[in-house]
C-alpha positions, 0 to 999 in steps of 0.5 A: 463728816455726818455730811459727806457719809450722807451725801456717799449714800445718797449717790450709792442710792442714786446709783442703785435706782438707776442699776434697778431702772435699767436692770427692767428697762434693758436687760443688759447693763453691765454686772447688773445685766448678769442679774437681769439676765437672770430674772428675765430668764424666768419673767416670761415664764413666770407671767404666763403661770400667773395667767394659767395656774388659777387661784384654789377654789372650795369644792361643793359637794350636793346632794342628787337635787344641787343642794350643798352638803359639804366643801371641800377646800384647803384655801377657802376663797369665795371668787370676787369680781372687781365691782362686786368690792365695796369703794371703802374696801378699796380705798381702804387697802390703797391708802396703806399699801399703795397710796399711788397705786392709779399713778404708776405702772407696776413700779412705783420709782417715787415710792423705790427710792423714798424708801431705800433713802428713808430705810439707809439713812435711818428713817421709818423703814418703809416698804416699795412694793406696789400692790401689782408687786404684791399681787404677784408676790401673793400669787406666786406664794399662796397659788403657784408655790403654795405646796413648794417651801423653797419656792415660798422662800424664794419668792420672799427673798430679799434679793435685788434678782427677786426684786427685778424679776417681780417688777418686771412681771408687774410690769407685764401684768400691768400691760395686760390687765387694767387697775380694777382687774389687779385690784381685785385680783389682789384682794382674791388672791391675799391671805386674812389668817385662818385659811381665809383667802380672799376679800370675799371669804373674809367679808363672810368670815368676818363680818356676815357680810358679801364685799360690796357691802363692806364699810370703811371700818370693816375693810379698814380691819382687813385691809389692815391684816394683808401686812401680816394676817397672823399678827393681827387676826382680831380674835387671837390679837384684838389690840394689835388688829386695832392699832393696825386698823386705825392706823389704816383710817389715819392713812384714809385721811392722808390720802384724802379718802376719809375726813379727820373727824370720822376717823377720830369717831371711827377709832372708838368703834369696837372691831365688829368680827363675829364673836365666834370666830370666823363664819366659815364652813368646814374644809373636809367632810365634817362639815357635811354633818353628822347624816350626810359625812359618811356619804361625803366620805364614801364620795370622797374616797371613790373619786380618789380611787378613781384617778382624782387627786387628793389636792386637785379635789380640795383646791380644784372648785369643783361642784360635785353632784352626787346621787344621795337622796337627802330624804332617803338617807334621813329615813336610814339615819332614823332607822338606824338611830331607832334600833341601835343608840348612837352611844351603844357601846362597841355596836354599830348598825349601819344601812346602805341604799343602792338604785339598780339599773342596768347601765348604773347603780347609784348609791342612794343613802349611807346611815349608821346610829353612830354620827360622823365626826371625831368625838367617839365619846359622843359615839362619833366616828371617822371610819367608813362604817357604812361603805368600808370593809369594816364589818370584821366579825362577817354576814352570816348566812346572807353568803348563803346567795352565792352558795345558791346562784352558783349551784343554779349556774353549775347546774347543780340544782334548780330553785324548785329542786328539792336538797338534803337539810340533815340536822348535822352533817359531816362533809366529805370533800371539806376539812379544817372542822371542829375538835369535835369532827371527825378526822381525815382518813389519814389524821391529819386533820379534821373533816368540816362538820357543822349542824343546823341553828335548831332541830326543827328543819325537815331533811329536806326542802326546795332551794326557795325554801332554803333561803327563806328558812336557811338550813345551814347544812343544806348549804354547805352540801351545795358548795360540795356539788357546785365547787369551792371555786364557782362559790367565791367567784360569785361573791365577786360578780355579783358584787363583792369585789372589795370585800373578796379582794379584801385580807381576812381583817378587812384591810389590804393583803400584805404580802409580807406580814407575818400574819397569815391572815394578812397575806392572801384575799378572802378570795383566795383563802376561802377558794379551792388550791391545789389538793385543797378543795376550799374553805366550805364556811364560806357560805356562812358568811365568817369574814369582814365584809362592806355593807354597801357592797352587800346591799349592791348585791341586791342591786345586781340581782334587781338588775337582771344579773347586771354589775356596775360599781355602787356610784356616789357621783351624778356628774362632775363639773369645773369651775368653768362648768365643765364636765369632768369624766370620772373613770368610772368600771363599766358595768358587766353582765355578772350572771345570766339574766334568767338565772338572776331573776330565777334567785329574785324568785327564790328570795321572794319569801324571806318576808312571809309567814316561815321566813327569817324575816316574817317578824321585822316585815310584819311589824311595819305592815310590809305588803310589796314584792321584795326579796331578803336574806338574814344572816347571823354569825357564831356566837351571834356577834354580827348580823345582816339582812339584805333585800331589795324591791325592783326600785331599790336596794339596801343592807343593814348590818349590826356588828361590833366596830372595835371588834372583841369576842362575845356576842351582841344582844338584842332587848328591843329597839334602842336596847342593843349591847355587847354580851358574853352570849349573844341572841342576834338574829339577823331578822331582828336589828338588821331586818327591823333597820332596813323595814323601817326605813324602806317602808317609809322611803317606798311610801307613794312607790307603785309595788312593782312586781318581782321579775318571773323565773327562768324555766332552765333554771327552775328544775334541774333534777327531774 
């Protein structure tokens, strides 16, 4: 009886091969020929994905010399060419996968009906996938379905439809490919756990090693992990890696590829991986380091905001050069560090470095004393402290230059036209002041009234010598006469376009939240509405705000009154080598170009004796052209200095991340720390941050002269 159930099954067998021959061969064969149909409707279509959706690349990101600083990557795979695959690797995965592999056409018919003989009649279960098969079943799930689950099942259903259809591509493939391509292509394409794709990302990873130098131990060990990378990872599961890998040199030695007696001495070898763990590099920004991550970062964020996708740019092989001068954001990391300890608790001091240029603006360095990473006990951090809109506690008087360049372009006034200064002042155009401010002639409300930081301003003063000594009531009396609505568009076409499109905490407008401040732009909260005139604090710089654009700012006015948008990125190519156009916002004459370098005039004396800034400037011996603006906030809870030389451009902002009331105090360098009543100036951490490390950055620069100002700009009053 044992005999003839036997015999049934060897001819059902019999039969099944044939169905499977003929279902390849002719598609068309009766039932099966349903099946066939099927497959073959697809298998044209499917062999054409294989060749045109290329395997996920690492992307590297380089600093503006090509030196890498980060990958970016979700499959780390390092392209390996078929002569650069040692024999022993080779030999070693065609031993245990595909012993035949040189012999067949993509189908191995042997191999097929051993196997479902063996796997019916209650042998070994043995496998009949041909390595062609296999390339092509790794393919469609680590490369074409790798973000699709159901296409991932698919390909690994056991159906005689999928069968067909996978012989069939193998088939193809073996036509246009020769057997060194799909060898390699196989090994480029299968999976080594750990996100390690490859023969040569594993070769690395494992061993310190490139593929052509892998021994038969070592890719015995690998050729051993493409049956079920996960069960026998050698670090997670050393015993099962072990027994696999010596089943792999038995099987050397039945294909005649490694002698009896090596494999015996090799068994006794210990697995030889990287007692770490694997030797590869981070797959996000991380691993640009605690310097170079908020860069990484910022790049990052500004190409998926400008049409990149987010998996395109991990998967894509990019190279991506950015502007980042590797010694400039050293000198921003130190100075940052030196003023402000990575662990000062809730204070962040960040410096932003632009290049101006009238046709681009290059982001040279982002440095905060925080380092970039996910420790925030180690005083890491993940947020865009340099770049982000992330300064919530505001710039303080450094506003005061849109106040200034509009009252210039409305013809207010002239930058040696003489302003009031009055110690107090209560305005009669704004409202929403103080308790302590007088109310609207109706009652409603209170006038807006405000008073200098000391007693010691003159009633009043030159434009120039307003921003270098920064009168806070002159500056309001200025927004009266040049309008609310000149005001805020300012901040905008010089360079605050984020920070003003921006909601009153920093983060998108929220039309409907239930928070007022989330609802509407700083733009128009603090720009004039019917039968509202504005918001007059906005010259002291109250709201949250980005260092970077802040420093782009500068970078406008060195520009002649030129905008462009703060680039990261020098130039973009694909793995081909091929560019890659990054729609990047043209650059715009934000300003006039005489009354842009009129302002540069005007903000030419913050660094001398008098100045906000005299102290910081003095202190490292600062002897250039350059111009500056402090600013500091009530309660001295944030502060900033922003300022530029023809060459380069930068802001430094001190402020508080988590936010909170209170003040920060300054005791020096290295000793700054949240308190209760703050004594922040921003001509202390702020201007002593960006001196420092402008003045190390612009050693060997010439000292350019400053730009000469506009007559028709100069005096409007007489």
């Amino acid at each position: 009886m044992r005999k003839r159930d036997g015999l049934f099954k060897m001819l059902g067998l019999c039969l099944l091969a044939g169905v499977l021959v003929a279902g390849i061969l002719f598609p068309v064969v009766g039932a099966a020929g349903v099946v066939s149909n099927q497959a073959s409707d697809t298998v044209e279509s499917m062999s054409s994905e294989l060749a045109d959706v290329p395997p996920p690349l690492v992307t590297t990101v380089t600093d503006q010399d090509g030196k890498p600083i980060a990958t970016l990557y979700d499959q780390y795979r390092i392209p390996t060419a078929p002569d650069q695959i040692s024999d022993a690797m080779k030999w070693a995965l065609i031993s245990v996968e595909d012993r035949r592999f040189y012999d067949h056409h993509g189908v191995d018919w042997k191999g097929t009906i051993r196997a479902a003989i063996s796997n019916t009649t209650g042998g070994d279960t043995q496998g009949a996938s041909t390595l062609t098969q296999q390339y092509v079943k790794n393919y469609l799930i680590n490369v074409i379905y790798r973000n699709d689950e159901v296409g991932q099942q698919k390909a690994q259903e056991q159906t005689i439809a999928r069968k067909l259809k996978e012989a069939r591509i193998a088939i193809q493939l073996e036509t246009k490919m020769s057997k060194e391509q799909i060898l390699a292509g196989y090994l480029n394409v299968v999976e080594f756990s750990r996100r390690v794709f490859g023969v040569g990302a594993a070769a690395q990873a494992y061993f310190n090693t490139t593929p052509d130098k892998l021994s038969v131990a070592q890719g015995a060990l690998l050729a051993g992990m493409v049956n079920n990378p996960t069960q026998y990872d050698p670090w997670n599961h050393p015993e099962k890696a072990t027994e696999r890998r010596n089943f792999v040199f038995d099987k050397m030695v039945e294909n005649r590829k490694l002698s009896k007696e090596d494999a015996e001495q090799l068994k006794k070898a210990p697995l030889g991986v990287n007692p770490e763990g694997p030797n590869k590099p981070a797959s996000n920004c991380v691993g640009a380091g605690p310097e170079h991550g908020f860069f990484c970062q910022y790049v990052e964020d500004y190409l998926l905001e400008h049409g990149m996708d987010k998996d395109d740019l991990y998967t894509g092989g990019y190279t991506i050069r950015t502007t980042m001068d590797r010694a400039a954001n050293h000198q921003a990391k130190a100075s940052a560090e030196q003023q402000v300890s990575q662990t000062a608790d809730n204070v962040a001091n960040t410096l932003s470095l632009v290049r101006p240029g009238k046709d681009r603006h290059e982001v040279v360095a982002l440095a905060a004393n925080r380092d970039y990473g996910p420790d925030p006990e180690q005083g890491e951090t993940f947020y865009a402290l340099p770049s982000g809109v992330y300064n919530t506690g505001g710039a303080g008087s450094s506003y005061k230059i849109f106040t200034a360049a509009a009252a210039m372009q409305q013809r207010v006034v002239g930058i040696y036209d003489t302003i009031p200064s009055p110690s107090f002042h209560v305005s009669n155009v704004f409202i929403g002041g103080a308790d302590r401010c007088p109310n609207t002639a109706d009652g409603t409300s209170n006038l807006y009234c405000l008073g200098n930081a000391s007693d010691t301003y003159p009633p009043e003063m030159t434009l120039q010598t307003a921003l270098q000594t920064s009168p806070n009531t002159a500056f309001v009396i200025l927004e009266e006469r040049a309008g609310m609505g000149p005001v805020v568009n300012m901040a905008s076409k010089l360079g605050m376009r984020e920070t003003m499109a921006s909601n009153l905490y920093g983060g998108p407008v929220d039309p409907d939240s239930d928070d007022p401040g989330r609802t509407v732009s700083q733009l128009k909260h603090f720009g004039p509405k019917p039968n509202y005139p504005g918001n007059g604090s906005f010259t002291l710089g109250p709201a949250p705000l980005s260092g970077l654009e802040l420093a782009n700012v500068a970078a406008t006015i060195m520009s002649g009154g030129t905008w462009c948008p703060p680039t990261p990125i020098k130039h973009v190519v694909d793995r081909e080598g091929n560019p890659v156009p990054i729609k990047e916002a043209p650059c715009e004459q934000a300003v006039p170009e005489g009354l842009a370098n009129t302002l540069a005039v005007g903000m030419s004396k913050d660094h001398e004796p008098g100045g906000t800034a005299h102290a910081a400037a003095a202190g490292v011996g600062w002897d250039r052209p350059m111009i500056g603006k402090t600013g500091t906030t009530q309660a001295n809870g944030s502060a900033t200095f922003v300022g530029a030389t023809p060459q380069l451009a930068g802001a430094a902002q001190v402020f508080r991340p988590k936010g909170g009331s209170g003040g920060l105090c300054d005791g020096g360098p290295g000793n700054v720390y949240t308190c209760g009543e703050g004594n922040m100036f921003g001509g202390k951490t702020p201007a002593r941050t960006w001196f420092g490390a402008m003045k190390n950055i612009m050693a060997g620069e010439p000292a350019r002269p400053l730009p000469p100002a506009d007559p028709q700009y100069e005096r409007m009053n007489g």
